[in-house]
N, CA, C and O atoms as CSV, one atom per row, in Angstrom:
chain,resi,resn,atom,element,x,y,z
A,1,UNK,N,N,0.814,-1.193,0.000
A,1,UNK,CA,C,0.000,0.000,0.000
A,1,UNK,C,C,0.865,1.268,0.000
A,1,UNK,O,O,0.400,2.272,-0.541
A,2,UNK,N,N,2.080,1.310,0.558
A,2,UNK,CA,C,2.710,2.280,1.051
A,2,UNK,C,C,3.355,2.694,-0.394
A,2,UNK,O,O,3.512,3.881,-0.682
A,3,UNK,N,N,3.694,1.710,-1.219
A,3,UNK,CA,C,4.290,1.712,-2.376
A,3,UNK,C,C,3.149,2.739,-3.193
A,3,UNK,O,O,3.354,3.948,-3.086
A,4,UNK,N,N,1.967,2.284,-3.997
A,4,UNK,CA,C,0.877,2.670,-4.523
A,4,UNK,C,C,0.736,4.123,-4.079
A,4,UNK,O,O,0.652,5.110,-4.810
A,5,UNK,N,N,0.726,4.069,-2.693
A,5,UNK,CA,C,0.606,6.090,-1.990
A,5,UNK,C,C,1.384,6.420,-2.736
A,5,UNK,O,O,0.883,7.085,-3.643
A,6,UNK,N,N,3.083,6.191,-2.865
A,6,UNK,CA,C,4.079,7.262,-3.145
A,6,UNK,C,C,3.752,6.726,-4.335
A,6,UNK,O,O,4.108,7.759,-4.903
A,7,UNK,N,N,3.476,6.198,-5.028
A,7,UNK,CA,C,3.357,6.667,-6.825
A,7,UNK,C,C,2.452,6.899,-7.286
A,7,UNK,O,O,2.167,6.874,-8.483
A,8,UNK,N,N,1.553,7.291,-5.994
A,8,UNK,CA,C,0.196,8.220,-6.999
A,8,UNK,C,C,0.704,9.401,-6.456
A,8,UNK,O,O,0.399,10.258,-7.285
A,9,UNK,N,N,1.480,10.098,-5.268
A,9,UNK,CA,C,2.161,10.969,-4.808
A,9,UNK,C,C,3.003,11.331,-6.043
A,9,UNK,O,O,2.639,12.137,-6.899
A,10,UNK,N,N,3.826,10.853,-6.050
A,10,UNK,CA,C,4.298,11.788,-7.520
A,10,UNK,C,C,4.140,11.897,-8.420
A,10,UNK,O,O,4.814,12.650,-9.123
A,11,UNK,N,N,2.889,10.993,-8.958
A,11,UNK,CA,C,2.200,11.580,-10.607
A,11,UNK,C,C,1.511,12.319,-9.964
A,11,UNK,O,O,1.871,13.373,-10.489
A,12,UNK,N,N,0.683,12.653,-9.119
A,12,UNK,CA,C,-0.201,13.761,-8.519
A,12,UNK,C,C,0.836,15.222,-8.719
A,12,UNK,O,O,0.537,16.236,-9.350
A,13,UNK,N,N,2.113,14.948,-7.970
A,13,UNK,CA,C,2.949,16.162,-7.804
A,13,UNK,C,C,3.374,16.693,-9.530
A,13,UNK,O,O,3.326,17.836,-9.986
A,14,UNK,N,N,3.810,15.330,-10.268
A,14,UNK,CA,C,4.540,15.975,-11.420
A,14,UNK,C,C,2.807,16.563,-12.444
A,14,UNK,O,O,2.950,17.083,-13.550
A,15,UNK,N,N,1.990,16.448,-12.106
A,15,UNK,CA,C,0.915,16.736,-13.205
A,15,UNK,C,C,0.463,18.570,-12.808
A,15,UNK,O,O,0.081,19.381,-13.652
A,16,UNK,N,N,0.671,18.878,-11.153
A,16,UNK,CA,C,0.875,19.882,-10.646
A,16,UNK,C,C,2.164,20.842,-11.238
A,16,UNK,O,O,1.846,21.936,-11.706
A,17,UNK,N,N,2.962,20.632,-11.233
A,17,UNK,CA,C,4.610,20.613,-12.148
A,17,UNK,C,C,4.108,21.349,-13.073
A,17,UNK,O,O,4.072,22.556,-13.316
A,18,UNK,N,N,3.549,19.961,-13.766
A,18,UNK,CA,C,3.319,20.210,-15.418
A,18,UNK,C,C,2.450,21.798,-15.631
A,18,UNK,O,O,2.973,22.766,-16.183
A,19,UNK,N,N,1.474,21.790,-15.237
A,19,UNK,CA,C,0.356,22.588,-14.824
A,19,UNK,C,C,1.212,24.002,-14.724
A,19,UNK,O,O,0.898,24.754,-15.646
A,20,UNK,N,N,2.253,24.577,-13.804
A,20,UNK,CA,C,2.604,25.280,-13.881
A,20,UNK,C,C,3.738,25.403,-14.489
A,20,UNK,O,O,4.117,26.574,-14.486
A,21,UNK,N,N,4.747,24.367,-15.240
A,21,UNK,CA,C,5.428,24.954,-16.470
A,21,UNK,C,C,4.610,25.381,-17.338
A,21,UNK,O,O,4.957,26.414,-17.911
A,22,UNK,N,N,3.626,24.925,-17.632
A,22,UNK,CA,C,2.675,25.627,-18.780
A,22,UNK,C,C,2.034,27.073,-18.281
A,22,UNK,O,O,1.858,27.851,-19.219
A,23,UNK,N,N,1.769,27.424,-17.374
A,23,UNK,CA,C,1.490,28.886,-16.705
A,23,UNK,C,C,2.733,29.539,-16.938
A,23,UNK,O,O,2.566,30.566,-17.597
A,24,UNK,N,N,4.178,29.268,-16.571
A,24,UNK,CA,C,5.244,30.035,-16.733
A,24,UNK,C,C,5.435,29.815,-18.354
A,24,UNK,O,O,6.107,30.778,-18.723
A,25,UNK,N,N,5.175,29.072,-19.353
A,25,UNK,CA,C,5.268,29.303,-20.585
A,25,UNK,C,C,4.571,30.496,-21.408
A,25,UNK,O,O,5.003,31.259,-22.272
A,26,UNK,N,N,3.418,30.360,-20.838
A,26,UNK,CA,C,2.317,31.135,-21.439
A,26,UNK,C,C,2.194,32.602,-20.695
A,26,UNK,O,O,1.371,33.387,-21.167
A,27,UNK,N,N,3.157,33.102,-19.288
A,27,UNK,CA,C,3.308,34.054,-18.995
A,27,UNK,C,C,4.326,34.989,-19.876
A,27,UNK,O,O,4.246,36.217,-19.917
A,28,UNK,N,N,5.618,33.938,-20.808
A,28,UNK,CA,C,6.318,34.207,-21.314
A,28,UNK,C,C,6.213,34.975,-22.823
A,28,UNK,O,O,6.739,35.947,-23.366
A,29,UNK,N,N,4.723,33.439,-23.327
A,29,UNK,CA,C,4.195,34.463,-24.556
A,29,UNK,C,C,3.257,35.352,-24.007
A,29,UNK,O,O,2.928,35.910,-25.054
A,30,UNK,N,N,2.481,35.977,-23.001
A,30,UNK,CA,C,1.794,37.155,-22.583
A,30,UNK,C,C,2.899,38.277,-22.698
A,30,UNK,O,O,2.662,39.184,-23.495
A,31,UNK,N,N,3.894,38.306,-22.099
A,31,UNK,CA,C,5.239,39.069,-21.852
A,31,UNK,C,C,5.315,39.589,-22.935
A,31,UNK,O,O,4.883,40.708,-23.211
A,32,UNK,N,N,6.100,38.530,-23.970
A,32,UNK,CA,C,6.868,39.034,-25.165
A,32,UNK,C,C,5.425,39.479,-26.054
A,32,UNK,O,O,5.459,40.428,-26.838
A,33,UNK,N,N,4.676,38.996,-25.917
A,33,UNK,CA,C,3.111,39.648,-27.219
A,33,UNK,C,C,3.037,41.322,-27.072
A,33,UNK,O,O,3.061,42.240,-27.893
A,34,UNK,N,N,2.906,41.230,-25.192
A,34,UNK,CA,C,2.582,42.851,-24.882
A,34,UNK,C,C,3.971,43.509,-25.373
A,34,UNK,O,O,3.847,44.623,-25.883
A,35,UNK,N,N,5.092,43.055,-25.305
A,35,UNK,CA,C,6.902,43.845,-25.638
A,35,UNK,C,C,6.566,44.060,-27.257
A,35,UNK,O,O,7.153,45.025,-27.746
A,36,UNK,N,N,5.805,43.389,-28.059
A,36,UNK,CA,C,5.517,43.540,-29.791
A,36,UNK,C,C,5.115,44.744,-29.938
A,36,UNK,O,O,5.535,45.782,-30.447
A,37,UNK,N,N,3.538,44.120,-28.973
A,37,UNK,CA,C,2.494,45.089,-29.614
A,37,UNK,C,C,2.360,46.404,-28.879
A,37,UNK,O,O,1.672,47.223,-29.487
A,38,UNK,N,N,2.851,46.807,-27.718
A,38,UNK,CA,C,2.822,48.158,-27.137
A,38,UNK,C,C,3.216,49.081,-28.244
A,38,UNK,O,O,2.477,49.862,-28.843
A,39,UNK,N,N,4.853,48.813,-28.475
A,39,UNK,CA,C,5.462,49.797,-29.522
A,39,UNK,C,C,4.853,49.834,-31.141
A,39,UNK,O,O,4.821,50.786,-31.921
A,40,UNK,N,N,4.455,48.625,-31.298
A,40,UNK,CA,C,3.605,48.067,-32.719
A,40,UNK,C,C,2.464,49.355,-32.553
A,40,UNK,O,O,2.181,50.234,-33.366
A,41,UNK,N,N,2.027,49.151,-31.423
A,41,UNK,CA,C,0.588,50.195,-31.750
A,41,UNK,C,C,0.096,51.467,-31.346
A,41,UNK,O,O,-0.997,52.032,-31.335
A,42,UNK,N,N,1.458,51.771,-30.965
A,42,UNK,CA,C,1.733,53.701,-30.832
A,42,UNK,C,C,1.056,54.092,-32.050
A,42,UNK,O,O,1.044,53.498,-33.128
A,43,UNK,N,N,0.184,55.780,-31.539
A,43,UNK,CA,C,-0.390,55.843,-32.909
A,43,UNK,C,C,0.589,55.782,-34.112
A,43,UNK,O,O,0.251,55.271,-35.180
A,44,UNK,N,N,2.010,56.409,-33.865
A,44,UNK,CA,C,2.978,56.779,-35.415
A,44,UNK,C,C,4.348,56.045,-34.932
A,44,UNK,O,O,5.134,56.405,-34.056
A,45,UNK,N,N,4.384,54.986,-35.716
A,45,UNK,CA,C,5.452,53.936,-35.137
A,45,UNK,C,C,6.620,54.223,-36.852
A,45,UNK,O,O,6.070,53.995,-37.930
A,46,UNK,N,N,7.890,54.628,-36.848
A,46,UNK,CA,C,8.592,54.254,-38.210
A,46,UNK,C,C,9.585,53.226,-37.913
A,46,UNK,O,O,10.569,53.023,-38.625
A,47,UNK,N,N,9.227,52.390,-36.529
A,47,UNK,CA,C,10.512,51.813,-36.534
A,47,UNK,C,C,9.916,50.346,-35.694
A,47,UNK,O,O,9.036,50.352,-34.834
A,48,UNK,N,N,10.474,49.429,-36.080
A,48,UNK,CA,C,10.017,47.969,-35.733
A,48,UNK,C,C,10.367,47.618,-34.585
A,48,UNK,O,O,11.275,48.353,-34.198
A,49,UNK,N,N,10.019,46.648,-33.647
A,49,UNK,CA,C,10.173,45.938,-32.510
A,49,UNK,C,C,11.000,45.588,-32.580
A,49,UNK,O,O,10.942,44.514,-33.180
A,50,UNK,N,N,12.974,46.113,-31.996
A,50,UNK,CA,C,13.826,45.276,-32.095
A,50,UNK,C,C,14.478,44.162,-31.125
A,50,UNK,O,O,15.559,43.608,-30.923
A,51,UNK,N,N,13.029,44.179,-30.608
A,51,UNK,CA,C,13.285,43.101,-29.721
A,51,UNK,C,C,13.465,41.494,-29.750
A,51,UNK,O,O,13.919,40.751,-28.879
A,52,UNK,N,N,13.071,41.265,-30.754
A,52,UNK,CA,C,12.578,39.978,-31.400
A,52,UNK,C,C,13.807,39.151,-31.557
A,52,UNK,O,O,14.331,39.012,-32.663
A,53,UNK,N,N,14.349,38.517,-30.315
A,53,UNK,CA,C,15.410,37.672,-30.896
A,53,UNK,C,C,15.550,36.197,-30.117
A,53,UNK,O,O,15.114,36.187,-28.966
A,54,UNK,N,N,15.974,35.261,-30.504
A,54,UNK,CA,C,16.402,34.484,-29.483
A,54,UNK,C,C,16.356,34.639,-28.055
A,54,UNK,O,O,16.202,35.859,-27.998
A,55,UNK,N,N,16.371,34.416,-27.380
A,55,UNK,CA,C,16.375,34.649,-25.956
A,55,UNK,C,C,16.058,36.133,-25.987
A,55,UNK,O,O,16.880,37.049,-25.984
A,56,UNK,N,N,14.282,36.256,-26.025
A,56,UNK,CA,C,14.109,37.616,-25.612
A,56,UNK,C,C,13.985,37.976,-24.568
A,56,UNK,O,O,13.726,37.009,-23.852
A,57,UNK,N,N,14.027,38.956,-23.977
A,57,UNK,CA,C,13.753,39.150,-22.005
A,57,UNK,C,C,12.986,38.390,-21.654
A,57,UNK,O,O,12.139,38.353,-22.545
A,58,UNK,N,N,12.597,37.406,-20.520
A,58,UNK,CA,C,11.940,36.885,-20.398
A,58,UNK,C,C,10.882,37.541,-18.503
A,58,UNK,O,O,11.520,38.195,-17.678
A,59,UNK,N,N,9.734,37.262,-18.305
A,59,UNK,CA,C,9.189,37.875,-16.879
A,59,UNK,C,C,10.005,37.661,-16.060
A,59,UNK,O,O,11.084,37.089,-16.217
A,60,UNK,N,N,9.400,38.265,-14.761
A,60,UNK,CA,C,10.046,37.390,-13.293
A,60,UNK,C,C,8.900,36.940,-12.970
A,60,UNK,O,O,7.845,37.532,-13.197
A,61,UNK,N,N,9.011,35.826,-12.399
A,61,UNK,CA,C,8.034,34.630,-11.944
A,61,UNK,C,C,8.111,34.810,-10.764
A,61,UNK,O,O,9.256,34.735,-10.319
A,62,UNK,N,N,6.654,35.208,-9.462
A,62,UNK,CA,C,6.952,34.583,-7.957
A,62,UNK,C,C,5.845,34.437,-7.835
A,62,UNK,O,O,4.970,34.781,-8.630
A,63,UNK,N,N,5.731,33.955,-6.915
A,63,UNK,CA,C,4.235,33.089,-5.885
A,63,UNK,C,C,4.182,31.461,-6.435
A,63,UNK,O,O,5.084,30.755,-5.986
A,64,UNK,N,N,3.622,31.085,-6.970
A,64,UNK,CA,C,3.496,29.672,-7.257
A,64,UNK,C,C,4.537,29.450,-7.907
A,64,UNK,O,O,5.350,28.607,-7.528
A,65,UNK,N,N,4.680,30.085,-8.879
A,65,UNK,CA,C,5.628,30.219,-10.113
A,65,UNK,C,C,7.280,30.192,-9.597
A,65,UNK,O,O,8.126,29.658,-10.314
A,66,UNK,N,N,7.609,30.763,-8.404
A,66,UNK,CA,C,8.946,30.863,-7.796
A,66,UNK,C,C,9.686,29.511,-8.631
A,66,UNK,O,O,8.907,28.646,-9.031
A,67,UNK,N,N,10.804,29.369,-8.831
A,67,UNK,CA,C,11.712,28.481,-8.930
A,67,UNK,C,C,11.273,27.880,-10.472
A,67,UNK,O,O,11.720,26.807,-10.877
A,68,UNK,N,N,10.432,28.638,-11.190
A,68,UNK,CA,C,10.402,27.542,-12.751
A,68,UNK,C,C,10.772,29.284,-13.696
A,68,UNK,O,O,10.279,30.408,-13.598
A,69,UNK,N,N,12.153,28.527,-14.776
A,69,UNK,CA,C,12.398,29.532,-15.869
A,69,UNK,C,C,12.349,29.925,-17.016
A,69,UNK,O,O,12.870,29.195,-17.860
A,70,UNK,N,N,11.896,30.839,-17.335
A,70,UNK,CA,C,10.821,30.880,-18.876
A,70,UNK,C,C,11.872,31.385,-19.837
A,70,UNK,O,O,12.359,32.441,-19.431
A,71,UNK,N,N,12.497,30.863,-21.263
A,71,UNK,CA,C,12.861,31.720,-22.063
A,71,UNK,C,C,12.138,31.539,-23.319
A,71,UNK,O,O,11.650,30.470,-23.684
A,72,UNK,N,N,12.103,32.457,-23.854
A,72,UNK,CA,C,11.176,33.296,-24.994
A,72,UNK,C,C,12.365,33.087,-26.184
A,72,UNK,O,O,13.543,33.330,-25.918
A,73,UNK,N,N,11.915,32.585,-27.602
A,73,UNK,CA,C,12.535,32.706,-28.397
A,73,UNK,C,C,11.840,33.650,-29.589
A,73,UNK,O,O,10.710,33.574,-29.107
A,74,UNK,N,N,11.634,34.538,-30.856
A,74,UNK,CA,C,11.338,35.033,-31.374
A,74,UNK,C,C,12.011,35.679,-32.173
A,74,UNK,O,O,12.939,36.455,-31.946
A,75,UNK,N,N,11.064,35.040,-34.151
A,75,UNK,CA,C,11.636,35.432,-35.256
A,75,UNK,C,C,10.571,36.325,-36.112
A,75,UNK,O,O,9.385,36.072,-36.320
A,76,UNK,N,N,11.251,37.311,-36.495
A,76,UNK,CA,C,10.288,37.693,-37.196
A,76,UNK,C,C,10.678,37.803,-38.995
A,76,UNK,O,O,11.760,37.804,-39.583
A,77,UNK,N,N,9.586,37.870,-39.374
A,77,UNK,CA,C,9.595,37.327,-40.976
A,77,UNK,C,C,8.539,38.668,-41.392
A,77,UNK,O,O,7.475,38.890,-40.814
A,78,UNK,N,N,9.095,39.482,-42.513
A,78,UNK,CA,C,8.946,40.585,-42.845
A,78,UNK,C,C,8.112,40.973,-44.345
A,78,UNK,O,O,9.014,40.695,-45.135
A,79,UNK,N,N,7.494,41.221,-44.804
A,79,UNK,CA,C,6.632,40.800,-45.985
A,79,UNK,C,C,6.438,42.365,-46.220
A,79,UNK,O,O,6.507,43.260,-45.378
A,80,UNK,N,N,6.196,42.452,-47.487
A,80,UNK,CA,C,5.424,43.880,-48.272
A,80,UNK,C,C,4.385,43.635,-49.445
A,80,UNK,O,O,4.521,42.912,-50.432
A,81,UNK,N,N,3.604,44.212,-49.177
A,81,UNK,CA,C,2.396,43.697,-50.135
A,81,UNK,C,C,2.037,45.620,-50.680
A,81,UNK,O,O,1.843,46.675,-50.077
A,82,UNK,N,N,2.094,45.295,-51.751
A,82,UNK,CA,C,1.781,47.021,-52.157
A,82,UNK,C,C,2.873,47.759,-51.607
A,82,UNK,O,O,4.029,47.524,-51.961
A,83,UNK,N,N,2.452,49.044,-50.374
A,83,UNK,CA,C,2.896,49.657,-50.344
A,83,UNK,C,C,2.452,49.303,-48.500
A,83,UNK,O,O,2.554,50.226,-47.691
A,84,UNK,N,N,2.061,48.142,-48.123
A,84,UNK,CA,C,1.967,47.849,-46.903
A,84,UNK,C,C,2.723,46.785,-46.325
A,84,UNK,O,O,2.988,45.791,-47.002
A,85,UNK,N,N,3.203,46.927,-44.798
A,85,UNK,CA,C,4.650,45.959,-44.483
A,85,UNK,C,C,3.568,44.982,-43.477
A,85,UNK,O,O,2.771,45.589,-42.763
A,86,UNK,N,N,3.580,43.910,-43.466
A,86,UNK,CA,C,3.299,42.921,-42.980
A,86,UNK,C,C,4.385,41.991,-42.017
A,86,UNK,O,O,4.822,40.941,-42.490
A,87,UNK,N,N,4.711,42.349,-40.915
A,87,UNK,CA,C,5.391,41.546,-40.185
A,87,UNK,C,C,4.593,40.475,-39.090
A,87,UNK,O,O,3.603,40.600,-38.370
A,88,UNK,N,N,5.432,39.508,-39.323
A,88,UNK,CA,C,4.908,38.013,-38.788
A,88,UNK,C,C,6.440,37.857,-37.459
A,88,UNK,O,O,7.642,37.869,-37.725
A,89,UNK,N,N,5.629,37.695,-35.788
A,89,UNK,CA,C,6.446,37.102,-35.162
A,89,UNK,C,C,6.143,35.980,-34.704
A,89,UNK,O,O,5.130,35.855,-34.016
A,90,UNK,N,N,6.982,34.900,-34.998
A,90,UNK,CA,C,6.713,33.919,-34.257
A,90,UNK,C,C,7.736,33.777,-32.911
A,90,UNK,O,O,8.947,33.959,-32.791
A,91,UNK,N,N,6.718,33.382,-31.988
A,91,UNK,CA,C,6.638,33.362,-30.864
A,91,UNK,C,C,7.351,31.869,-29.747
A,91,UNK,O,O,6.378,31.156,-29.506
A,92,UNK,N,N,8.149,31.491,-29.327
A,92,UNK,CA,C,7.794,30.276,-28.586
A,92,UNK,C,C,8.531,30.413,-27.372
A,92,UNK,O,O,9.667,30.886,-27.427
A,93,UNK,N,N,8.066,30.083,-26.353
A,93,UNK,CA,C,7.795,30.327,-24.956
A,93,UNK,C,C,8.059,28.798,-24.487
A,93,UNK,O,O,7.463,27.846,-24.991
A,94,UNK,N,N,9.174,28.662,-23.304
A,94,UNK,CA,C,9.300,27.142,-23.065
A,94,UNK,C,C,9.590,27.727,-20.963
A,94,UNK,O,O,10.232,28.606,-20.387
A,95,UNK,N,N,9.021,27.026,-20.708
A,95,UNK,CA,C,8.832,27.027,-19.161
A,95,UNK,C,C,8.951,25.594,-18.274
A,95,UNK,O,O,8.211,24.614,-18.359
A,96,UNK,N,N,10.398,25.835,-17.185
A,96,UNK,CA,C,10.741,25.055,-16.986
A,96,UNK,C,C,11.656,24.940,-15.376
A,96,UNK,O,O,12.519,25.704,-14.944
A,97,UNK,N,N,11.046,23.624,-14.716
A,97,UNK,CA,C,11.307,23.405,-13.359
A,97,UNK,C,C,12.193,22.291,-13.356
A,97,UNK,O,O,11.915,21.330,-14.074
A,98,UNK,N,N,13.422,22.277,-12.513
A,98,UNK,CA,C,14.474,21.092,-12.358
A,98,UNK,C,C,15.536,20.806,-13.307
A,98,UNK,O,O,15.794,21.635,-14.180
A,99,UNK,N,N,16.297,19.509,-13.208
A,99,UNK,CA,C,17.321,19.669,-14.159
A,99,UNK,C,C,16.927,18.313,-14.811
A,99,UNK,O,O,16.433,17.662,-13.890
A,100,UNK,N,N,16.906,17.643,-15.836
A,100,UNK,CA,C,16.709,16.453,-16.701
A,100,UNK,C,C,18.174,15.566,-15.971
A,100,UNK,O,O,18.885,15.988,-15.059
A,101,UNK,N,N,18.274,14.597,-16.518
A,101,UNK,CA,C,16.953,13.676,-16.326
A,101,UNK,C,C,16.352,13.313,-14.712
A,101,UNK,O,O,15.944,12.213,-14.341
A,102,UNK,N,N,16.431,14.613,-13.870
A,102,UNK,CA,C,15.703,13.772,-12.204
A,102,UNK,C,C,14.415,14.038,-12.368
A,102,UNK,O,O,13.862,14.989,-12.919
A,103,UNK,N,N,13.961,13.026,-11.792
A,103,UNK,CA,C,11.783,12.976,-11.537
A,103,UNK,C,C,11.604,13.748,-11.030
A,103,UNK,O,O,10.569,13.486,-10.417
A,104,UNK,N,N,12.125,15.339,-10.622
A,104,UNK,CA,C,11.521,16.629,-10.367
A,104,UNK,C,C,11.651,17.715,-11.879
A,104,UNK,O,O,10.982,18.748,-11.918
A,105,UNK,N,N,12.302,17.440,-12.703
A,105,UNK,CA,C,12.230,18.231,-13.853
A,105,UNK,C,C,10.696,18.149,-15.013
A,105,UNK,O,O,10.107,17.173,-15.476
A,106,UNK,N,N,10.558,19.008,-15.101
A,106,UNK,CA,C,8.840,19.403,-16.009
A,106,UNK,C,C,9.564,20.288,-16.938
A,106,UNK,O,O,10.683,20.746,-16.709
A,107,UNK,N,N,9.163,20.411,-17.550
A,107,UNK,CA,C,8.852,21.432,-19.086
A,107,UNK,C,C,7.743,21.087,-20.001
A,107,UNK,O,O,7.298,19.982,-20.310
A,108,UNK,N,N,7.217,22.897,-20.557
A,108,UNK,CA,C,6.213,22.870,-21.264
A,108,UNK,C,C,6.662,24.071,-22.288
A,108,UNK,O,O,7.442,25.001,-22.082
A,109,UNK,N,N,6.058,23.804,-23.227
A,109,UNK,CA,C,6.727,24.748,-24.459
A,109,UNK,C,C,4.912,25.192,-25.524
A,109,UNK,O,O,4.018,24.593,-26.123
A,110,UNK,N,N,5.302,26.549,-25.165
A,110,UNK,CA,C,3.670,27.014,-26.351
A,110,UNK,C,C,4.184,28.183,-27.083
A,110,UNK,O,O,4.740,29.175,-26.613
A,111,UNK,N,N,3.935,27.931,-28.194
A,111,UNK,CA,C,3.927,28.621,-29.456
A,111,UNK,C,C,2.983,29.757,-29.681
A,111,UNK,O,O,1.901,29.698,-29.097
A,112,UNK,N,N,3.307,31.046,-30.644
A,112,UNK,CA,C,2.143,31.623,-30.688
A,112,UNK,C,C,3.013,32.736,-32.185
A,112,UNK,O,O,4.200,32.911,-32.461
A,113,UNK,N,N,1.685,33.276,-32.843
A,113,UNK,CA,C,2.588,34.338,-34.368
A,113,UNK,C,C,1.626,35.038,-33.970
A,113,UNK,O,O,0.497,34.696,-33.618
A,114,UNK,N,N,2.306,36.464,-34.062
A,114,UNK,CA,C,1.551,37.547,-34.068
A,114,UNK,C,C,1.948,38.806,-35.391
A,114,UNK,O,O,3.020,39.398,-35.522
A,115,UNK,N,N,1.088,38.900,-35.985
A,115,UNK,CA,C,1.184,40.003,-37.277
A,115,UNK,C,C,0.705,41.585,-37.103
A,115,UNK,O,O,-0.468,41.942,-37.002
A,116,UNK,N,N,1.634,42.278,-37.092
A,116,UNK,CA,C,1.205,43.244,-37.523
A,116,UNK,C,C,1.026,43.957,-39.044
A,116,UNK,O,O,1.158,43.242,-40.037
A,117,UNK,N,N,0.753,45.246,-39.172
A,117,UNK,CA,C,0.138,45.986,-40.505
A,117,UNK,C,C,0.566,47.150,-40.654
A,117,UNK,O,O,-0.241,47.966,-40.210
A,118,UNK,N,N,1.340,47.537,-41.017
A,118,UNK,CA,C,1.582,49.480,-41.417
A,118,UNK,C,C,1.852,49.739,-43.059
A,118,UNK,O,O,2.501,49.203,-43.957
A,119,UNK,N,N,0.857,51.014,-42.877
A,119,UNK,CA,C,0.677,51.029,-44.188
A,119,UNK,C,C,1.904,52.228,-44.671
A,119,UNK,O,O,2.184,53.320,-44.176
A,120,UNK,N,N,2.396,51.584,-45.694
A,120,UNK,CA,C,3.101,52.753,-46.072
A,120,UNK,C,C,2.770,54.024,-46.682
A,120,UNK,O,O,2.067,53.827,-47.673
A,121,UNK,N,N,3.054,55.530,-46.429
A,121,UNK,CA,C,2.542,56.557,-47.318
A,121,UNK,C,C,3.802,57.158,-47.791
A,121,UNK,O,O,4.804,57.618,-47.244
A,122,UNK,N,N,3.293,56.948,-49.312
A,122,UNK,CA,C,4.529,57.757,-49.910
A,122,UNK,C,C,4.834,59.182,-49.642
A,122,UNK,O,O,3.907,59.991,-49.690
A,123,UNK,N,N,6.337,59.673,-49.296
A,123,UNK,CA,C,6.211,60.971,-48.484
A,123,UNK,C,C,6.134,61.196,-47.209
A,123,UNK,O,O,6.845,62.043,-46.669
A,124,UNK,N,N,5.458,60.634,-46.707
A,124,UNK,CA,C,5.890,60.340,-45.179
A,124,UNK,C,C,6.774,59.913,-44.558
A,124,UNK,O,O,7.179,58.788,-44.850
A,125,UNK,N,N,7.341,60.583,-43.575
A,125,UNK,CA,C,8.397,59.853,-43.194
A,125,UNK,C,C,8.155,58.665,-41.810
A,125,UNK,O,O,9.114,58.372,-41.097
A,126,UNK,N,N,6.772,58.069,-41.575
A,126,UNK,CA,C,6.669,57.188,-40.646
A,126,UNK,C,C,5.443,56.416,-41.433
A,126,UNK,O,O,4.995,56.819,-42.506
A,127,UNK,N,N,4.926,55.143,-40.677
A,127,UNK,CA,C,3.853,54.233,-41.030
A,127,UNK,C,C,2.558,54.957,-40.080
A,127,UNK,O,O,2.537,55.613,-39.039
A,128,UNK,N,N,1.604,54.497,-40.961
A,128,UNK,CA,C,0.459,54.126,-40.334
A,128,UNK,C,C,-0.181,52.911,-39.961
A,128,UNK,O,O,-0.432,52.051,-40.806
A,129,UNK,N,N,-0.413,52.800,-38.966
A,129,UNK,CA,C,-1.260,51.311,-38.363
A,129,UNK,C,C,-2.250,50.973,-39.708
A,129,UNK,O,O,-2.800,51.933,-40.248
A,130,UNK,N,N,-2.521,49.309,-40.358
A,130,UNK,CA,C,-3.238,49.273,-41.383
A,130,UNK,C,C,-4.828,49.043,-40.165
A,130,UNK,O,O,-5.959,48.936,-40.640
């Protein structure tokens, strides 16, 4: 019996784990979305988010979250259609407690693309939001 306790004890614990690497993942893409789109959606933006890189800043995590670490990766892919710029970031967010391979390590990893729109005006020297 004593056996059965401790191994529903730690799938109970690691599914808890799990549960909050995925909260610290998804705090990571909340983070980096709002770091896009704040500067993205100033009314008169001429200059792009150069934040977008590999290991972008990532939050600080406390209360539940204490002790699990989020890094943010992000590419962006740049498009022009007419005389309007279409940028695509993709997003991925990986959140993570312990060291591999011990039965206290979790990780969870979520993805996310976010596009923006500025339209170009000839003569102007900045974009407009499309």
């Amino acid at each position: 019996m004593l056996s059965i306790y401790t191994s529903q004890r730690t799938i109970s614990n690691q599914d808890v784990r799990g549960v909050l690497a995925y909260q610290a993942a998804k705090a990571g893409i909340e983070a980096a979305t709002y770091a896009i789109l704040a500067p993205e959606n100033a009314a008169v933006v001429n200059t792009i988010f150069n934040g977008c890189t590999a290991g972008m800043a990532a939050p600080t995590l406390d209360g539940a979250l204490t002790g699990f670490n989020v890094t943010i990766d992000c590419q962006l892919t740049t498009t022009t259609e007419a005389e309007n710029t279409i940028r695509v970031y993709q997003i991925t967010s990986t959140g993570r407690s312990g060291n591999a391979p011990s039965s206290d390590f979790v990780e969870r990893q979520i993805s996310a693309s976010i596009s923006t729109c500025r339209i170009g005006v000839t003569g102007l020297a900045t974009d407009l939001p499309c």
